[in-house]
KESEKE-505883 format. One line per field, with one value per residue (C-alpha): residue in three letters; residue number from 1; x, y, z. Coordinates in Angstrom, 1 decimal, padded with zeros to 4 digits. Example, Ala and Ser with C-alpha at 12.3 -4.5 7.8 and 13.67 -1.06 7.14 Angstrom:
KESEKE-505883
rest = (ALA / SER);
nr = (1 / 2);
c1 = (012.3 / 013.7);
c2 = (-004.5 / -001.1);
c3 = (007.8 / 007.1);
END
This chain:
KESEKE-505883
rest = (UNK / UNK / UNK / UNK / UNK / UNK / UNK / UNK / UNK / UNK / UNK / UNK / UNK / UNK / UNK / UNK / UNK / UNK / UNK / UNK / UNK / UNK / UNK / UNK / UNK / UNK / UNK / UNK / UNK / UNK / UNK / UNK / UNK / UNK / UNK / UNK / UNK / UNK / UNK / UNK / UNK / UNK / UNK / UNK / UNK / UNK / UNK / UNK / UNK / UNK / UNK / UNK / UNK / UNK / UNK / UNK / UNK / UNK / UNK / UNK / UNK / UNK / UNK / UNK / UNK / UNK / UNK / UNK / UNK / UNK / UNK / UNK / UNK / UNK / UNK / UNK / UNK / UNK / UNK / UNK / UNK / UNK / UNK / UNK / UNK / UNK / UNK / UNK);
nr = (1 / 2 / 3 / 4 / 5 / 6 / 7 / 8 / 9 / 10 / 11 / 12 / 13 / 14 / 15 / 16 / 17 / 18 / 19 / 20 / 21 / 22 / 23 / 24 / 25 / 26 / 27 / 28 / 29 / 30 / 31 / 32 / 33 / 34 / 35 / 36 / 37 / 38 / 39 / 40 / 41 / 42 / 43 / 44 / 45 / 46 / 47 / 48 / 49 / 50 / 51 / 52 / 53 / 54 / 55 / 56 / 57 / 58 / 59 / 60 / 61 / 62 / 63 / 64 / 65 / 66 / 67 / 68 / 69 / 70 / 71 / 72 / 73 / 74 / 75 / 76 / 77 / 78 / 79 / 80 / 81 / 82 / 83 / 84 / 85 / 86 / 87 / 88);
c1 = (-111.5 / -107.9 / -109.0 / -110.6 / -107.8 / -105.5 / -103.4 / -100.4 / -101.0 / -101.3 / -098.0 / -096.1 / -097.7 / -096.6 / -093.2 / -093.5 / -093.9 / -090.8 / -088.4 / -089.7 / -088.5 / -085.6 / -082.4 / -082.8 / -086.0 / -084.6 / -081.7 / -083.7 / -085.7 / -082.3 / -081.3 / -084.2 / -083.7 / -080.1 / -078.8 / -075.9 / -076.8 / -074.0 / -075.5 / -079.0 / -078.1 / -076.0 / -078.7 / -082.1 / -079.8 / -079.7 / -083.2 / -084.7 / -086.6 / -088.5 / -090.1 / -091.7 / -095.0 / -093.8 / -090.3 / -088.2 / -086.8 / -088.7 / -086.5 / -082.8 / -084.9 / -085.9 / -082.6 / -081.2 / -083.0 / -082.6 / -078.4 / -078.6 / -080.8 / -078.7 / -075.6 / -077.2 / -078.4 / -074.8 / -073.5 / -076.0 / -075.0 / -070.7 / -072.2 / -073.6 / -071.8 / -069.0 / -071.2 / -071.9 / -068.3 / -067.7 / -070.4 / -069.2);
c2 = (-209.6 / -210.5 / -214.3 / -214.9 / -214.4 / -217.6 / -218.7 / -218.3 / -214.7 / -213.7 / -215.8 / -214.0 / -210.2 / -210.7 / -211.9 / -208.6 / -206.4 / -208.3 / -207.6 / -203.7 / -203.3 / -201.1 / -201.9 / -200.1 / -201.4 / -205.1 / -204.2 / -203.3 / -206.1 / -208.4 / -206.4 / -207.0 / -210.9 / -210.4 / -212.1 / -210.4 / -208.8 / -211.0 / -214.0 / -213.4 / -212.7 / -216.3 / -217.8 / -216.6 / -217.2 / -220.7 / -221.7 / -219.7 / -221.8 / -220.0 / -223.2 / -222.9 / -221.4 / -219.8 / -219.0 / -221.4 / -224.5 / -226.7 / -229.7 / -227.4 / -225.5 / -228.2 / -229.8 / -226.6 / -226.2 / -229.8 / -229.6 / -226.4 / -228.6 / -231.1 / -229.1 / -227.6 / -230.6 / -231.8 / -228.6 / -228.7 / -231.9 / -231.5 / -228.6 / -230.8 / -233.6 / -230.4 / -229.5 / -232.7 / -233.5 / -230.1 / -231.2 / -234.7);
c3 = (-081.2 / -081.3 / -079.8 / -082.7 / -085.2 / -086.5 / -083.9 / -086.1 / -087.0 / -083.6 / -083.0 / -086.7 / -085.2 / -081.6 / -083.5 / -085.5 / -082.4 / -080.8 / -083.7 / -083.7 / -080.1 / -079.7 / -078.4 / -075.1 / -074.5 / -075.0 / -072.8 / -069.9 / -069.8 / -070.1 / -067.1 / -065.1 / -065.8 / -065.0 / -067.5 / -069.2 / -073.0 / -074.8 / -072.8 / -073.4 / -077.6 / -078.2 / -076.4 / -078.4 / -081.8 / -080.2 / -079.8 / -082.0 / -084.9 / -087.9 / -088.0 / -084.8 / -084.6 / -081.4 / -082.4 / -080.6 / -080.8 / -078.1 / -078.1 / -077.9 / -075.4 / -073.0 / -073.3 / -071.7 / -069.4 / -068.8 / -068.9 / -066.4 / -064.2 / -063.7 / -063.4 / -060.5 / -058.9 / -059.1 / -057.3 / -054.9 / -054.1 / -053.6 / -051.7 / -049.4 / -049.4 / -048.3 / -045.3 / -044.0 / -043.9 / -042.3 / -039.7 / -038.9);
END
């Protein structure tokens, strides 16, 4: 039943349901993520987009993701530039 509903009031209830959850409830679920409460707040406030039909900013989203990617791959790769001086 619910599939044939507007695909934007499916996206505005399941928005609805998101902002009823209690605190608790939204803390556990940050814990099993691990990502720390104050982290996971500034974050959403950040890519969240009324203007989005699914309530976040794609584009900030992506670039991100995008940033921590990179960040990574340059860790990874002192890391191993590390080890393989270690090695030689």
């Amino acid at each position: 039943m619910i599939s044939s509903w507007p695909p934007k009031l499916i996206v505005y209830i399941k928005r609805y349901e998101r902002s009823q959850t209690n605190e608790s409830e939204a803390s556990k679920e940050n814990e099993l993520m691990d990502v720390p409460h104050e982290a996971y707040t500034r974050l959403e406030k950040y890519i969240t987009s009324d203007e989005s039909p699914v309530g976040i900013d794609a584009k900030k989203t992506h670039i991100l993701i995008l940033y921590k990617l990179m960040e990574i791959e340059r860790k990874l790769d002192n890391l191993s530039h590390k080890v393989t001086i270690k090695a030689s």
